[in-house]
PASEBA-1860 file (N, C-alpha, C; in nm, 3 decimals):
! residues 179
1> XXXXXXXX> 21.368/-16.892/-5.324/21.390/-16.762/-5.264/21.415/-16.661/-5.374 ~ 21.365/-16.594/-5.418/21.398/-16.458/-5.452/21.494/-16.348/-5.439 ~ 21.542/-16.250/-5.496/21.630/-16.176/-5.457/21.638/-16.063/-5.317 ~ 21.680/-16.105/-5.250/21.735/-16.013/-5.075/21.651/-16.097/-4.976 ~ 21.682/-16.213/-5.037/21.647/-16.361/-4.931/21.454/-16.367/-4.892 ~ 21.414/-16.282/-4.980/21.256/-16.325/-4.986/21.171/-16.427/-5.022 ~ 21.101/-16.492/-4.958/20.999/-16.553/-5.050/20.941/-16.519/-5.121 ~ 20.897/-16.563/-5.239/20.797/-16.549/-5.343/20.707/-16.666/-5.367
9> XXXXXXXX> 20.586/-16.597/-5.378/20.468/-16.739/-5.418/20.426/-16.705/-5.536 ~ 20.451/-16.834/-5.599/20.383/-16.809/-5.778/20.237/-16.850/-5.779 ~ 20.157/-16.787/-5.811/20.029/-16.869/-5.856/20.035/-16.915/-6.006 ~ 20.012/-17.030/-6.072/19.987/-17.089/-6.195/19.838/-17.041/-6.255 ~ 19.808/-16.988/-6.342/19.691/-16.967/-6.380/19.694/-16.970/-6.536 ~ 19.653/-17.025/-6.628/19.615/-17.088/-6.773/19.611/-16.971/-6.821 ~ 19.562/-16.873/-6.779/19.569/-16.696/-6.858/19.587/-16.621/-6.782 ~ 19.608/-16.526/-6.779/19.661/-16.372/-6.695/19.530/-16.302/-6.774
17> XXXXXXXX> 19.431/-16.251/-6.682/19.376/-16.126/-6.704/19.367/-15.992/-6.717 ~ 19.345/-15.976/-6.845/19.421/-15.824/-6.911/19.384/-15.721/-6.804 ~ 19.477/-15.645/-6.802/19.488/-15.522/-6.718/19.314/-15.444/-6.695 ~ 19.250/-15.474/-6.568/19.134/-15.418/-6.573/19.039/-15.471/-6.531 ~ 19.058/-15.645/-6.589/18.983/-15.752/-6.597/18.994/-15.876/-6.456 ~ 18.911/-15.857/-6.386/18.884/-15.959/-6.269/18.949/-16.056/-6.347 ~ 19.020/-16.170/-6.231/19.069/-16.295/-6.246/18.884/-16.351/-6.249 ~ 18.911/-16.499/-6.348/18.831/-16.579/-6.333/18.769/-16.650/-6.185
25> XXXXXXXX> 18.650/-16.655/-6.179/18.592/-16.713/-6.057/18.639/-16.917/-6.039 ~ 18.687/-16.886/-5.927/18.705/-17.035/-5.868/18.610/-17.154/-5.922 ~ 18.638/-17.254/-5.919/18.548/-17.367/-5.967/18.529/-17.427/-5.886 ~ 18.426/-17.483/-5.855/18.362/-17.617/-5.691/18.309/-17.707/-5.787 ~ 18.335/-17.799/-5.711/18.271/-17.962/-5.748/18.160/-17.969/-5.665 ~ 18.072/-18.014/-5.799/17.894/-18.058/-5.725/17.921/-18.214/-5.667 ~ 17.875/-18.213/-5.537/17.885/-18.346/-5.501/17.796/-18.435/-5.539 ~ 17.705/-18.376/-5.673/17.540/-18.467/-5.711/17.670/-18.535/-5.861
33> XXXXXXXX> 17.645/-18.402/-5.920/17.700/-18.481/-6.080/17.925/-18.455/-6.106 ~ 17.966/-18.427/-5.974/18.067/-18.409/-6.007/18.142/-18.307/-6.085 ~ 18.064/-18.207/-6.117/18.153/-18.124/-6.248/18.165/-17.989/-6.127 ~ 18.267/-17.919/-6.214/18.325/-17.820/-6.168/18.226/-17.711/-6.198 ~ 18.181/-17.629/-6.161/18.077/-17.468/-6.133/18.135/-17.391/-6.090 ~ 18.123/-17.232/-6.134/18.161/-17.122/-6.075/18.058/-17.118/-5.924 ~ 18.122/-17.052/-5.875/18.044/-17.029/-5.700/17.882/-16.981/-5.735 ~ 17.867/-16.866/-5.815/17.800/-16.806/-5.882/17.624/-16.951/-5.863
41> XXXXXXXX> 17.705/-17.067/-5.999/17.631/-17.160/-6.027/17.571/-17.302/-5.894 ~ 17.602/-17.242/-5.789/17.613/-17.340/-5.689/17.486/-17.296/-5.576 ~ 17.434/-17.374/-5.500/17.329/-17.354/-5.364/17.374/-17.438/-5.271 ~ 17.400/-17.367/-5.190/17.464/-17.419/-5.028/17.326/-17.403/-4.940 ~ 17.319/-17.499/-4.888/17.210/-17.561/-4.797/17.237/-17.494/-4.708 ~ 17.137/-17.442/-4.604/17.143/-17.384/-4.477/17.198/-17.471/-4.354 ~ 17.095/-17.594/-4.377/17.099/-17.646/-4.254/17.254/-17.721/-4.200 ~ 17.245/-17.764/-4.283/17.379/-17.855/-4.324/17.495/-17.763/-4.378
49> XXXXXXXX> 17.519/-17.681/-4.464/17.606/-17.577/-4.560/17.690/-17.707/-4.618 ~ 17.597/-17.823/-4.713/17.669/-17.898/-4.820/17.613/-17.786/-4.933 ~ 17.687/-17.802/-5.055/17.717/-17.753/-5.182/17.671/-17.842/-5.301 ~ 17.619/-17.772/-5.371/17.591/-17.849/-5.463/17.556/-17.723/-5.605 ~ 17.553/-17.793/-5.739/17.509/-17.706/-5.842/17.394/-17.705/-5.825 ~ 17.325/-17.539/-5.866/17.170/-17.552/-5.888/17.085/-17.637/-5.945 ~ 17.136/-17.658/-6.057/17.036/-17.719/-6.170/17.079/-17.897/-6.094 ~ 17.152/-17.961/-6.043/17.154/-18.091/-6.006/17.058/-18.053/-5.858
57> XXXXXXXX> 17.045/-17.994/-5.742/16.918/-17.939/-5.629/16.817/-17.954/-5.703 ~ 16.798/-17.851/-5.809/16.680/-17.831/-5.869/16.617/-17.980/-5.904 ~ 16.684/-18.064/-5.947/16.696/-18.186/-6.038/16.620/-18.325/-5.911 ~ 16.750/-18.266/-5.828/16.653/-18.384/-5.703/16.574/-18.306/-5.643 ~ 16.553/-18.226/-5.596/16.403/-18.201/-5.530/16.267/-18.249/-5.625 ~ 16.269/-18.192/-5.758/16.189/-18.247/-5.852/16.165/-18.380/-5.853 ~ 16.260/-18.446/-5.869/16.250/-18.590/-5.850/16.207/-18.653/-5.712 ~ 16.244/-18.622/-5.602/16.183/-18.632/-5.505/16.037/-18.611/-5.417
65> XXXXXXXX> 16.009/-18.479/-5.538/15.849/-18.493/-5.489/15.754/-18.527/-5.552 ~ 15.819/-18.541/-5.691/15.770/-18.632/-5.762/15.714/-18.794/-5.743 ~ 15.832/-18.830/-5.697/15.822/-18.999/-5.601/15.788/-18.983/-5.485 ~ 15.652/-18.863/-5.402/15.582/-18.856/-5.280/15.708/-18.886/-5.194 ~ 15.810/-18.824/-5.163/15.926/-18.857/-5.032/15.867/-18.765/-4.914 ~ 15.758/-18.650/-4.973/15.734/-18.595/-4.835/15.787/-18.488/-4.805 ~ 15.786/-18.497/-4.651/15.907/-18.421/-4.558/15.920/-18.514/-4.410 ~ 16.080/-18.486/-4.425/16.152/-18.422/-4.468/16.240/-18.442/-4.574
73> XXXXXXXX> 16.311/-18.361/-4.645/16.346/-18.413/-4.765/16.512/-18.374/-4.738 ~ 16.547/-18.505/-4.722/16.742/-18.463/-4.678/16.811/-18.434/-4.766 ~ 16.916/-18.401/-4.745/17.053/-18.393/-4.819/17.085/-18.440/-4.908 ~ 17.096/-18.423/-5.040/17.118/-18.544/-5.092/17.283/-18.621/-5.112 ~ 17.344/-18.564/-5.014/17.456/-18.614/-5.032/17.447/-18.716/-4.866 ~ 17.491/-18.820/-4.949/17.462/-18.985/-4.836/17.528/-18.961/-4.723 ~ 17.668/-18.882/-4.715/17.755/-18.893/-4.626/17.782/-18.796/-4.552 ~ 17.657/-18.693/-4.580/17.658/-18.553/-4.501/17.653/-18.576/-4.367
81> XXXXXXXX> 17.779/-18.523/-4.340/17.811/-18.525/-4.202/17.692/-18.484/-4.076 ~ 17.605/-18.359/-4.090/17.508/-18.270/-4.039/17.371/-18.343/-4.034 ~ 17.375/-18.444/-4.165/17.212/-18.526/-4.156/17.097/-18.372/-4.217 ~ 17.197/-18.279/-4.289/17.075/-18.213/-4.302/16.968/-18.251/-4.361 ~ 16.883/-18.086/-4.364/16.756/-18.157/-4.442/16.702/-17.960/-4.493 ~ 16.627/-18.004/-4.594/16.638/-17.874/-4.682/16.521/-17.817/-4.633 ~ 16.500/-17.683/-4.612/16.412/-17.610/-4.493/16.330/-17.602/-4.671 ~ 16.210/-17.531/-4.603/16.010/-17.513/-4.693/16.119/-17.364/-4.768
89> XXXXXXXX> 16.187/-17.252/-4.743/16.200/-17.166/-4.851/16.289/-17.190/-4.913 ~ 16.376/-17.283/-4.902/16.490/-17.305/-5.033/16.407/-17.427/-5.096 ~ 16.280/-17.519/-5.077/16.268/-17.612/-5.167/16.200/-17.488/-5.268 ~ 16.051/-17.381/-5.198/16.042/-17.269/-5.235/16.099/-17.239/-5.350 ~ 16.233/-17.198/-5.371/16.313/-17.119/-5.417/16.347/-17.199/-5.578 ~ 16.345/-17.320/-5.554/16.402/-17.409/-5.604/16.324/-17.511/-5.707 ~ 16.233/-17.505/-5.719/16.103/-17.612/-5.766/15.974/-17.509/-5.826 ~ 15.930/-17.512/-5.952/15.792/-17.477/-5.986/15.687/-17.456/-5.864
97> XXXXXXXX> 15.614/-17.346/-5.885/15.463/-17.293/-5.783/15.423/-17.462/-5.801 ~ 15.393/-17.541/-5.863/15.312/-17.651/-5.857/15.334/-17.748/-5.778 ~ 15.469/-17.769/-5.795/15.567/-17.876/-5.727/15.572/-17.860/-5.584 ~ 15.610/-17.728/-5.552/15.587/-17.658/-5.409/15.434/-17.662/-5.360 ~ 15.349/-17.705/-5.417/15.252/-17.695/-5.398/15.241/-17.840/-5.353 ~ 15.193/-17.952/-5.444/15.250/-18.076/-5.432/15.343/-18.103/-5.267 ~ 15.408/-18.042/-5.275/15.508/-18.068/-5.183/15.434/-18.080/-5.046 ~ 15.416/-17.921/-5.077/15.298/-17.929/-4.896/15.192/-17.949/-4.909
105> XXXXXXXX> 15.158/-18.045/-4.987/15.037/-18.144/-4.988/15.074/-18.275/-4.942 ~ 15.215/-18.317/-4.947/15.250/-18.455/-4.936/15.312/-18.448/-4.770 ~ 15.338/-18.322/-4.745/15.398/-18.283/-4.604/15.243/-18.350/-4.523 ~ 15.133/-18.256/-4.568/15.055/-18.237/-4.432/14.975/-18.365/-4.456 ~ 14.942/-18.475/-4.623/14.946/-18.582/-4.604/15.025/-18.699/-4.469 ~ 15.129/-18.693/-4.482/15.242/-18.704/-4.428/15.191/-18.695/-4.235 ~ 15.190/-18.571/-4.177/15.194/-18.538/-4.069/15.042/-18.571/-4.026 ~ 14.930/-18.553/-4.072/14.770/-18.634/-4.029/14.809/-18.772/-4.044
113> XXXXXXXX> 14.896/-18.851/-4.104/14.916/-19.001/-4.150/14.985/-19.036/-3.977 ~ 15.055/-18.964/-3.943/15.151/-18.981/-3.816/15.094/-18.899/-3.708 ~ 14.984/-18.834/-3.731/14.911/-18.805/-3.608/14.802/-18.889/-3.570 ~ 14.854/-18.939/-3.409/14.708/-19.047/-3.379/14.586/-18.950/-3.323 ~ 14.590/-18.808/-3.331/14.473/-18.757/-3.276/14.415/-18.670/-3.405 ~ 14.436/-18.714/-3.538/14.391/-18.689/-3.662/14.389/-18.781/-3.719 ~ 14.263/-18.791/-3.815/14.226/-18.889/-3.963/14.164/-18.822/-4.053 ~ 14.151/-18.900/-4.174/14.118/-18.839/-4.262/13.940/-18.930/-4.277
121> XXXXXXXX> 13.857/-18.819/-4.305/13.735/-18.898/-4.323/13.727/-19.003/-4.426 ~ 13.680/-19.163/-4.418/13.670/-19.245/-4.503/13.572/-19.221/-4.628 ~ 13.474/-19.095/-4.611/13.413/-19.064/-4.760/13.486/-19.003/-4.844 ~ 13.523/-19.109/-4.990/13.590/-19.018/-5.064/13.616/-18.957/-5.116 ~ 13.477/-18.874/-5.179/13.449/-18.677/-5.180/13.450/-18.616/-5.041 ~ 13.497/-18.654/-4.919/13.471/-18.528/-4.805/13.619/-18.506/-4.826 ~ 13.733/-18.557/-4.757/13.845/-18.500/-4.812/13.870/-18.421/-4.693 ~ 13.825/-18.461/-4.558/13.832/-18.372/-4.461/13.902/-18.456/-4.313
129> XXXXXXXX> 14.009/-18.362/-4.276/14.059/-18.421/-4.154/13.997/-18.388/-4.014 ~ 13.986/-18.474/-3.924/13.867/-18.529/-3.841/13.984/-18.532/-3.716 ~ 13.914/-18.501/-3.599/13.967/-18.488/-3.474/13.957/-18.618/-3.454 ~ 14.095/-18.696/-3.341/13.994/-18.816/-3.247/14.075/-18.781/-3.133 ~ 13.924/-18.810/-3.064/13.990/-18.794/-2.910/14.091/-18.909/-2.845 ~ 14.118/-18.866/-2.745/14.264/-18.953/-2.671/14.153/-19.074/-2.620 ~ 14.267/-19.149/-2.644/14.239/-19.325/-2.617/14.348/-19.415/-2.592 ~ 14.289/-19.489/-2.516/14.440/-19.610/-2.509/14.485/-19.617/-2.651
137> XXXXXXXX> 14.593/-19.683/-2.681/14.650/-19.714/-2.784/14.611/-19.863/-2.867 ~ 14.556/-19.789/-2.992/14.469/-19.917/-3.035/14.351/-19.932/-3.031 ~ 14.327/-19.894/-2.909/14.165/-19.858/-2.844/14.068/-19.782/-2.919 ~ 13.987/-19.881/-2.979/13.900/-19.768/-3.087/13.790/-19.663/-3.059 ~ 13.810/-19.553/-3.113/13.699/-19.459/-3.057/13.608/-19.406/-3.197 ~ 13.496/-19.350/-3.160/13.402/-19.334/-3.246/13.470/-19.156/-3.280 ~ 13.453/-19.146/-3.385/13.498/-19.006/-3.465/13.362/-18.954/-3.576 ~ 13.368/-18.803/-3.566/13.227/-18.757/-3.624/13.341/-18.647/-3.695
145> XXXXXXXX> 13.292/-18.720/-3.837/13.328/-18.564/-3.917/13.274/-18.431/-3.936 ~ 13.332/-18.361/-3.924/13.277/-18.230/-3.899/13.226/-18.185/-3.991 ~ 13.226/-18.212/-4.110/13.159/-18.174/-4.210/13.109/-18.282/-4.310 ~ 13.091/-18.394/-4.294/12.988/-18.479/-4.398/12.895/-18.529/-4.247 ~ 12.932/-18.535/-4.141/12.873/-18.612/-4.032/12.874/-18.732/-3.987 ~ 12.957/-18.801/-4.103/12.967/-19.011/-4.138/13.028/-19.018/-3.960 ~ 12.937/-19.072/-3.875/13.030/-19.115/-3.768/13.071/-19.274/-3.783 ~ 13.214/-19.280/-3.777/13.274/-19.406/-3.807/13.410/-19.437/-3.691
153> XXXXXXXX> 13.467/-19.530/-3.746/13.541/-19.595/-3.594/13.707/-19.532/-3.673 ~ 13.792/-19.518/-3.553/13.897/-19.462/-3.568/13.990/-19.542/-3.623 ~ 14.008/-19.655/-3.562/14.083/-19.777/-3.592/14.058/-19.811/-3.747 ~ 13.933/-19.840/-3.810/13.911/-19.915/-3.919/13.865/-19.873/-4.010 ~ 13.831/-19.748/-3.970/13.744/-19.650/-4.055/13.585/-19.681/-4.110 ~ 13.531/-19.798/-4.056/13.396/-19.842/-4.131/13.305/-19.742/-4.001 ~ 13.140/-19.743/-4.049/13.090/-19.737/-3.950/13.095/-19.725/-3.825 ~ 13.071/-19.652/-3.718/13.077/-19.653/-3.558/13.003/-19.805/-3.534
161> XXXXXXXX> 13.097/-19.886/-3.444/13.026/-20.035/-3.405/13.073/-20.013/-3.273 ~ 12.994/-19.962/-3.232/13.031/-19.950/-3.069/13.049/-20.119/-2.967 ~ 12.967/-20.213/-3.006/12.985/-20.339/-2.945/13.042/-20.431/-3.038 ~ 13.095/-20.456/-3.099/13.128/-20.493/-3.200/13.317/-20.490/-3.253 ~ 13.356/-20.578/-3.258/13.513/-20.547/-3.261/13.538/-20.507/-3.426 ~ 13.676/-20.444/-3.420/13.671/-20.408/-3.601/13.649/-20.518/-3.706 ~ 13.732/-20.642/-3.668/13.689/-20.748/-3.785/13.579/-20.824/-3.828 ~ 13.476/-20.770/-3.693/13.359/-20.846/-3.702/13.255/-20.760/-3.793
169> XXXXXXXX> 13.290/-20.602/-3.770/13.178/-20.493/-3.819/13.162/-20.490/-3.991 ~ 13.120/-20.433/-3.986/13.048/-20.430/-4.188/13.067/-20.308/-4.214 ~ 13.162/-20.252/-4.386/13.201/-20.185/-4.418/13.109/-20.055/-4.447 ~ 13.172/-19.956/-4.461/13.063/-19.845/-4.429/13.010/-19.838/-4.654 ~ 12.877/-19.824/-4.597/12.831/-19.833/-4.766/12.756/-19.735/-4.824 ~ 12.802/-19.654/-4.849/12.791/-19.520/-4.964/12.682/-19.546/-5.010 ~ 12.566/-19.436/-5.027/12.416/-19.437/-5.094/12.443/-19.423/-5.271 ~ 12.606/-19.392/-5.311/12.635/-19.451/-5.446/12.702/-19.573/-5.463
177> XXX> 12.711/-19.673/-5.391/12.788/-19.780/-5.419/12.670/-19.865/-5.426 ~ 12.669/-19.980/-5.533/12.602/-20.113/-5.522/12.614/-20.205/-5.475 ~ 12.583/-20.287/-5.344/12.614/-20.429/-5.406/12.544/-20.560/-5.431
END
């Protein structure tokens, strides 16, 4: 207590800032590498609002799309309560034009891989994703690329074998392949 029965609260601080001079900015712990950062040095996730230093974000996203993870690309903290996951303008923000580039290449890889009413044509200069129509599940249907024309089977990708089951049919053979 202080004098005429007041409280007083001391703050402890390592220096007193000269008359004029802002107190020093607070320090946060990166939950990637542990060290202390001014607020300044830190990126708080939207989805989630975990914390972390830039340059350790910067560090795993790089690394992450590096090793094709895709999307979505979570949190990298294991125990995030939220399960976030880092939205397309903060990886944006965060990663080289190339990498970001990369990135949503491995996304829409990714989403034709997990769409059963998309494939990718089996010629490997067309490079082109191919409608297939609805079918039982499993149920193979004949698919025409829209732009080389190769009509081939959905299931197996060789040739269209309309009577013919996939393991029995013969692989589709390129006017450059030998054998």
């Amino acid at each position: 207590m202080g004098s005429g029965g007041r409280t007083q609260y001391l703050t402890m601080t390592t220096e007193s800032p000269a008359a004029g001079e802002l107190a020093p900015a607070p320090l946060v712990t990166c939950k990637l590498c542990l060290c202390e950062q001014p607020l300044d040095k830190m990126t708080t996730l939207q989805e989630c609002r975990c914390l972390f230093c830039t340059a350790c974000l910067k560090q795993y996203l790089q690394l992450a799309i590096r090793e094709g993870c895709g999307s979505p690309i979570a949190c990298p903290d294991t125990v995030c309560l939220n399960h976030g996951t880092l939205q397309e303008a903060e990886i944006a923000s965060l990663v080289p034009v190339d990498q970001f580039q990369l990135y949503q290449r491995l996304k829409f890889e990714r989403e034709v891989h997990l769409d059963p009413y998309r494939t990718w044509c089996p010629v490997a200069d067309c490079q082109t994703v191919c409608p297939v129509a609805s079918s039982d599940p499993g149920q193979p249907v004949q698919v025409e690329c829209p732009s080389c024309h190769l009509k081939f089977c959905s299931c197996c990708k060789d040739a269209w074998h309309a009577e013919v089951s996939c393991r029995d049919s013969q692989p589709i053979v390129l006017p450059t392949e030998h054998r």
